[in-house]
C-alpha positions as CSV (number, residue, x, y, z in Angstrom):
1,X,0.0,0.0,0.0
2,X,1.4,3.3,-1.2
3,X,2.0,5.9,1.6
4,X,-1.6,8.0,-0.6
5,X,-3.5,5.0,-0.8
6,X,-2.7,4.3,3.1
7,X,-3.9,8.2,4.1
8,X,-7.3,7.7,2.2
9,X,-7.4,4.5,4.1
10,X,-6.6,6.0,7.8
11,X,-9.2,8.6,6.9
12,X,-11.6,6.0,6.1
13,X,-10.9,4.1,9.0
14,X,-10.6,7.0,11.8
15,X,-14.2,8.2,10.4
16,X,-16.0,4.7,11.0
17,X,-14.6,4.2,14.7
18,X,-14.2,7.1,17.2
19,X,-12.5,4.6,19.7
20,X,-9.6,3.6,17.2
21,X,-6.2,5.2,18.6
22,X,-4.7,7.1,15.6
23,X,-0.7,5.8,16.1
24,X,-0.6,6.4,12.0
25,X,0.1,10.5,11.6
26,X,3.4,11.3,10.0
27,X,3.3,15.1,9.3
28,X,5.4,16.5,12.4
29,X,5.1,19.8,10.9
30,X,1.4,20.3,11.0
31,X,1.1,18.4,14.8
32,X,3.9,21.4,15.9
33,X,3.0,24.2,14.1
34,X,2.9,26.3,16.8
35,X,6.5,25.9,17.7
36,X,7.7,26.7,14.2
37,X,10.1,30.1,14.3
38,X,8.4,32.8,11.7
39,X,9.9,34.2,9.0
40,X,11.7,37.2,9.2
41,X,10.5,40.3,7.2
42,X,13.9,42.4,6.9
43,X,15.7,42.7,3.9
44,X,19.5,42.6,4.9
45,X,21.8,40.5,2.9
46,X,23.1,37.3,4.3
47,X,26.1,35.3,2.5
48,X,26.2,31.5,2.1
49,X,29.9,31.2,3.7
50,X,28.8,33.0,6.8
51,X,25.8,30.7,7.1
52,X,28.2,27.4,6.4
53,X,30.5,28.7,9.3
54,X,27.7,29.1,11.4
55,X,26.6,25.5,10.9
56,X,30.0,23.9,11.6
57,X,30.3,25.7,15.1
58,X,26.9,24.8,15.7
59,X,27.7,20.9,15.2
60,X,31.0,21.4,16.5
61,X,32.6,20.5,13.4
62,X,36.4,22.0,12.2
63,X,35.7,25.7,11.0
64,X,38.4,24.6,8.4
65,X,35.7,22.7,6.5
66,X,34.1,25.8,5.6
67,X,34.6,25.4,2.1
68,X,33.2,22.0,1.8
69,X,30.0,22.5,3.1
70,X,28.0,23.1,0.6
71,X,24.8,25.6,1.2
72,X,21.7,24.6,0.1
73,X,17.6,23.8,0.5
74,X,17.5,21.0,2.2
75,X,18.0,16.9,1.8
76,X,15.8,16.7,-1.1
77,X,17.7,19.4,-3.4
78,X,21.4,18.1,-1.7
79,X,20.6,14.9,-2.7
80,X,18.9,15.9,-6.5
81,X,22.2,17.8,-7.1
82,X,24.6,14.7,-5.6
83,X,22.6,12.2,-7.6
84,X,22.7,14.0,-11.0
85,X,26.3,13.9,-10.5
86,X,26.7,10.0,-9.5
87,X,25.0,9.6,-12.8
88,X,27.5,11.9,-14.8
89,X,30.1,9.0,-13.1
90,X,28.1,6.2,-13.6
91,X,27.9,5.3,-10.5
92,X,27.0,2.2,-8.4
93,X,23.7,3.6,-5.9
94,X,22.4,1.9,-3.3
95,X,19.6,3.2,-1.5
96,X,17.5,1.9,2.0
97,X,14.5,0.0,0.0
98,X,12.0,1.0,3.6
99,X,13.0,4.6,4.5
100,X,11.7,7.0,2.2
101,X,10.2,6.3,-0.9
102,X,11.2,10.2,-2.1
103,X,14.8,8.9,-2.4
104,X,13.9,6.7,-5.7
105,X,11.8,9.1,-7.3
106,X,15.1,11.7,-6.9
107,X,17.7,9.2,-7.9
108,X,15.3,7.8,-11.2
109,X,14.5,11.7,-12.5
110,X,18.5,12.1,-12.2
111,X,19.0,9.0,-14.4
112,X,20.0,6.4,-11.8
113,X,18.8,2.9,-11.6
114,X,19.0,2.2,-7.8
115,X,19.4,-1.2,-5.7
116,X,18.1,-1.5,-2.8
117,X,19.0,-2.8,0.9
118,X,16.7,-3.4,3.8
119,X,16.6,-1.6,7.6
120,X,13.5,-3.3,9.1
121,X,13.6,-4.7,11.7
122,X,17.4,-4.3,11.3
123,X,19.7,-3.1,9.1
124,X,21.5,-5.5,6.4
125,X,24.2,-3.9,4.7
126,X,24.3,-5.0,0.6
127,X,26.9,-7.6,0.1
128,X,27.2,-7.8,-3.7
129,X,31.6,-7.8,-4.3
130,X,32.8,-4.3,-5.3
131,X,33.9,-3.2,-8.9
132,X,35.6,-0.6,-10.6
133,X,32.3,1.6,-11.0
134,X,32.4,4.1,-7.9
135,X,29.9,2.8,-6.0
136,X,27.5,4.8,-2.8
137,X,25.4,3.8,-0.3
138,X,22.7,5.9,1.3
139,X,22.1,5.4,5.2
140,X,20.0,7.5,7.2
141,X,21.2,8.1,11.0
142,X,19.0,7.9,13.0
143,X,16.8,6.0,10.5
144,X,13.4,5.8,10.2
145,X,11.2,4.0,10.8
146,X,13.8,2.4,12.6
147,X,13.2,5.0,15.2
148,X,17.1,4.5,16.4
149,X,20.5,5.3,15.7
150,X,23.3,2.9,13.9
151,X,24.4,0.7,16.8
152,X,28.7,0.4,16.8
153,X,28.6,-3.0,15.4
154,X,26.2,-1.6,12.4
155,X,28.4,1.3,12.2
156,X,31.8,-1.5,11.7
157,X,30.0,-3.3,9.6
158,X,29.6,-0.1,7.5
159,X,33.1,1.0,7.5
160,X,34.3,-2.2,6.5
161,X,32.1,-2.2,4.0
162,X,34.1,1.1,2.7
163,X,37.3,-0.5,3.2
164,X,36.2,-3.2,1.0
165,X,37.3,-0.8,-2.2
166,X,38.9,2.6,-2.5
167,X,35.5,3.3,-5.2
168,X,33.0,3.2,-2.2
169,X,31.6,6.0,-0.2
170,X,28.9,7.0,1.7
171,X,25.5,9.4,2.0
172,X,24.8,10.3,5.4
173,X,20.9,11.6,5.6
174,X,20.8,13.3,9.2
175,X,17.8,15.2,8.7
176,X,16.1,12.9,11.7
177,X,19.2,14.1,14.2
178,X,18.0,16.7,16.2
179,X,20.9,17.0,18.7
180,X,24.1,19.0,18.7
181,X,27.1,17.6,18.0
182,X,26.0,14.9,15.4
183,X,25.3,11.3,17.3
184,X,28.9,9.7,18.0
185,X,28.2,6.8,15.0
186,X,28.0,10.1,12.4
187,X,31.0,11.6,13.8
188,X,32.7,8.0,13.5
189,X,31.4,7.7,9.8
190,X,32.1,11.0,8.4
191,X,35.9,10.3,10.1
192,X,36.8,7.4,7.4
193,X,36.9,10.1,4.9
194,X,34.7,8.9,2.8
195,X,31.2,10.2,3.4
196,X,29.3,13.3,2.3
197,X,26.8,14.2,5.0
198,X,23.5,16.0,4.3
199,X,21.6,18.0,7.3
200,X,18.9,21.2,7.0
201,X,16.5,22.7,9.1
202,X,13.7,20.4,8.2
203,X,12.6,18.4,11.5
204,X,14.6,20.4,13.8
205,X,13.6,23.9,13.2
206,X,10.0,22.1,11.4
207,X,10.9,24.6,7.5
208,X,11.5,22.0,5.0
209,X,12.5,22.6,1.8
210,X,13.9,26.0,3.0
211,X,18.1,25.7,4.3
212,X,20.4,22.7,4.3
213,X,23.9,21.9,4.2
214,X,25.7,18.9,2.2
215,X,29.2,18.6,3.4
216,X,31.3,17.3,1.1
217,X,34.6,14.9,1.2
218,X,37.8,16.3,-0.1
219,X,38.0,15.9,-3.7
220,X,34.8,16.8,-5.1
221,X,35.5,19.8,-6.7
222,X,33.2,19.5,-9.7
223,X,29.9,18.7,-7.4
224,X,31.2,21.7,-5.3
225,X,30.7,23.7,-8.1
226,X,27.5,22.1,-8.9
227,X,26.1,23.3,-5.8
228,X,27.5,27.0,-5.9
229,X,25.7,27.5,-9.3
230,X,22.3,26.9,-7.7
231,X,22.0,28.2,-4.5
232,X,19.0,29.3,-1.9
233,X,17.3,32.0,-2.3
234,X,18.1,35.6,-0.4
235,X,15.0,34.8,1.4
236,X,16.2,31.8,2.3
237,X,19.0,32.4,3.7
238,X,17.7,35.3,5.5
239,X,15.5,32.7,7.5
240,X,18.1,30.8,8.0
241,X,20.3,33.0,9.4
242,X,17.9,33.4,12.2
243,X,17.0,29.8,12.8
244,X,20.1,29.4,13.3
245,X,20.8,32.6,15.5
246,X,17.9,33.8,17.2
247,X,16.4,30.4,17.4
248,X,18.7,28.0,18.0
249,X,17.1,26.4,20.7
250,X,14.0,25.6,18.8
251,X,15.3,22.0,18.2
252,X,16.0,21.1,21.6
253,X,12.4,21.7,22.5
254,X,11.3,19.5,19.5
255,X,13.1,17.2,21.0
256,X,11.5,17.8,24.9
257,X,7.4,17.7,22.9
258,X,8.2,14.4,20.8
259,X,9.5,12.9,24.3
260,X,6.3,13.8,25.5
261,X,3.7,13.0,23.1
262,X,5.6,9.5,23.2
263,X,5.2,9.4,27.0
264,X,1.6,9.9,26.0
265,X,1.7,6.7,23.3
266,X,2.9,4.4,25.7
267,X,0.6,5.3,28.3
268,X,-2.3,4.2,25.8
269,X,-0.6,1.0,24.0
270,X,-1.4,-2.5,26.2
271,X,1.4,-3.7,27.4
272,X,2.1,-6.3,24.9
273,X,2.3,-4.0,22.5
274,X,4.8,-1.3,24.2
275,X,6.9,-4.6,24.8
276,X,7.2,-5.0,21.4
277,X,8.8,-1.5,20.6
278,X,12.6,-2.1,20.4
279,X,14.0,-0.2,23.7
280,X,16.3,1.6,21.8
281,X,13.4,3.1,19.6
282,X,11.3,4.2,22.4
283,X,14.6,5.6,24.3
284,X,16.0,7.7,21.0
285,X,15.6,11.3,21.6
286,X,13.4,13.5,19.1
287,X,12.0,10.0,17.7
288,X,7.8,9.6,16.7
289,X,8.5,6.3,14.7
290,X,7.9,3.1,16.8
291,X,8.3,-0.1,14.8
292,X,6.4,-3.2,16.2
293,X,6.9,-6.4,15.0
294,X,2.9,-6.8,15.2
295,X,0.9,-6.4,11.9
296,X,-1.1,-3.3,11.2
297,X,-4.3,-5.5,10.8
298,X,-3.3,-7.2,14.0
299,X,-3.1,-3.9,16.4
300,X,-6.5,-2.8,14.5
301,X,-8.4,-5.5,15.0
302,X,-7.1,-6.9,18.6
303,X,-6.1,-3.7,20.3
304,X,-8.0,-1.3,18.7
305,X,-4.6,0.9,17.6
306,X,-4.2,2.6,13.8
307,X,-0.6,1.8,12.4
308,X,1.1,2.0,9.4
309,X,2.1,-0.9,7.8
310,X,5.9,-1.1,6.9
311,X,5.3,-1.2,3.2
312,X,4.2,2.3,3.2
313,X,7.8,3.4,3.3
314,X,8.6,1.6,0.9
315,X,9.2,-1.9,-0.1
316,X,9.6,-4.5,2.3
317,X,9.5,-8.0,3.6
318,X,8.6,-7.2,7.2
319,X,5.6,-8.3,8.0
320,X,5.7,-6.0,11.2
321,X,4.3,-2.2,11.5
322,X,5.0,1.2,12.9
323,X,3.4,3.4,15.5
324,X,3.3,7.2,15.6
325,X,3.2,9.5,18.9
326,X,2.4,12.3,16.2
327,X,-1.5,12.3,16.5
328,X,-4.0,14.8,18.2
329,X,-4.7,11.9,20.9
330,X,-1.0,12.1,22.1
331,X,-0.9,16.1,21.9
332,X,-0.3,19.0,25.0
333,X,-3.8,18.8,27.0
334,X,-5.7,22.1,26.0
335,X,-5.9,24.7,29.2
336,X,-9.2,24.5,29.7
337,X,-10.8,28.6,29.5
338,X,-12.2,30.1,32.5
339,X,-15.4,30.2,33.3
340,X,-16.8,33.7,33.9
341,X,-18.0,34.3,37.2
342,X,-21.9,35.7,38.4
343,X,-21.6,39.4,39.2
C-alpha cells in the first residue's frame, strides 16, 4: 500500500470508529506548528559562507571545512544535485528500500537505476563484491522507521564495507538528528573520509524545503561547483540566518514535545504491545516512529490501535508495523478557559 492509498485509508478508518487510537500521523510539521520560528520580514543580505560557518560551530565540526560544506535547500535538493552527479560517473547507488520512498523518485529523475538494501527490523548492509564503478550507499542516522540510531557494530560493519574498495563511499541523511554535536556513529562515519553528510532545518527547526547543508569529502570539486551554481534563495537564507541565531534552541524543545507525546503513546498501548517497541526506539531522543513487530491489521483488530504498515515506506518484507506519537490523541492537554463568574 502506497503511503496515498494508506492516508485515504486511515481517513476512512478513523471516520468509522471514534475509539480507534490514531498511532498512524506522520506530518510532524502540522502536529507542531505552533513551535515553528516565523519568517523574518527584513531585507539585509546574508552570504552562504557565513551561514556554512555558522553550521560547523553549531555541530561542533572544524571551521576549516568551511569550504566543503555546501549551502543549500535542504535533503531533497542536496541529494537531487549529488545524484545528477553519481549519474554523470556512472555510479553504483544503493539506496535503504523501507525509508523513504522520495529517495527513488530523486535518484530515477537524475538518471539512476537504484538497488536497494533493507533496515526493518534491522539493518542488512548490501553484500554484492565491489567493482571498478564508484559505487555509494545511502544510510540515514538515525533512521526511520527504525526509530534509532546505527548501533557500533552496524556502524563497523559499514566502514568495513568502505574498506572493501577505494571506489565506495557513503551518504549520510541526518535530517532525523535533532541533537548538537551529530550522534557519536555520524562523527565516526564521516571520520573514514569517505562520506558526504546531508543535514537542513527540516525536522529540527520544522521549515522544510527552505536551508540545508551537504558537506562534502575532499576531492569533489566539480559537485562543489554544482552546488555553488544553484543556490537558496536571499529569502532563504535570510530565515536561515535566524533559525540558526535567534532560534537556536528551537530543536532542543522539539526534542522535549516528541519525548512527551511518546510518554503519552505508551501510556495508551497494552502492554504487549509497548513490549514490542525495540528499547532503543522508544529511548532515542526526538523519535515519533515506533516499529512493532505486530501487523497493522493485528493492532487494528485486537487492540484497537491505527498503524502504518511497513510497506508504506517503501518496499519491504517485514511483516511488522509502525506506531506514531504524532496524533492529536497524544498532543499537549488544552488549558481548559475560565469560566466567567456571576456578578
Amino acid at each position: 500500500m502506497r503511503f496515498d492509498e494508506f492516508q485515504e485509508f486511515r481517513q476512512r478508518q478513523l471516520g468509522a470508529s471514534s475509539s480507534l487510537l490514531d498511532a498512524a500521523e506522520t506530518n510532524v510539521y502540522r502536529a507542531l506548528a505552533p513551535m515553528r520560528p516565523e519568517q523574518p520580514t527584513d531585507m539585509r543580505t546574508v552570504h552562504r559562507c557565513d551561514l556554512a560557518r555558522a553550521w560547523l560551530r553549531r555541530f561542533e565540526l572544524p571551521q576549516e571545512w568551511s569550504g566543503q560544506a555546501m549551502v543549500c535547500r535542504g535533503v531533497r535538493h542536496g541529494l537531487g544535485v549529488v545524484f545528477h552527479r553519481l549519474h554523470a560517473e556512472q555510479a553504483r547507488l544503493w539506496l535503504p528500500s523501507d525509508v523513504y520512498p522520495v529517495y527513488f523518485e530523486l535518484a530515477r529523475a537524475a538518471g539512476l537505476e537504484p538497488a536497494s538494501y533493507p533496515t526493518l527490523p534491522t539493518p542488512a548492509l548490501p553484500r554484492s563484491p565491489a567493482d571498478h564503478r564508484p559505487e555509494y550507499l545511502l544510510l540515514a542516522n538515525p533512521s526511520k522507521p527504525l526509530g534509532r540510531y546505527l548501533t557500533d557494530a552496524e556502524c563497523d560493519a559499514v566502514i568495513s564495507w568502505l574498506r572493501e574498495s577505494p571506489h565506495r563511499r557513503l551518504l549520510i541523511d541526518s535530517v532525523y538528528d535533532l541533537g548538537a554535536p551529530f550522534a557519536a556513529g555520524t562523527r565516526r562515519l564521516l571520520d573514514t573520509g569517505c562520506a558526504v553528510l546531508l543535514h537542513s532545518v527540516t525536522k529540527g527547526w520544522l521549515w522544510p524545503r527552505t536551508f540545508g547543508v551537504v558537506l562534502l569529502g575532499p576531492g569533489q570539486a566539480e559537485l562543489a561547483e554544482a552546488f555553488r551554481a544553484d543556490p537558496p534563495t536571499s529569502a532563504q537564507l535570510r530565515l536561515a540566518d535566524r533559525l540558526l541565531t535567534e532560534h537556536s534552541d528551537v530543536p532542543r524543545q522539539v526534542v522535549d514535545e516528541l519525548a512527551a507525546r511518546a510518554e503519552r503513546l505508551f501510556e495508551r498501548l497494552p502492554d504487549d504491545v509497548l513490549g514490542a517497541i525495540p528499547t532503543a526506539s522508544r529511548t532515542c531522543p526526538g523519535n515519533y516512529f515506533f516499529p512493532v513487530g505486530i501487523p497493522a491489521e493485528t493492532l487494528q483488530r485486537e487492540y484497537g490501535v491505527l498503524a502504518l504498515p511497513a510497506g508504506v515506506f517503501g518496499e519491504s518484507s517485514w511483516t511488522g508495523s509502525v506506531l506514531t506519537s504524532l496524533g492529536e490523541a497524544f498532543g499537549p492537554t488544552p488549558t481548559p478557559t475560565p469560566t466567567p463568574t456571576a456578578r
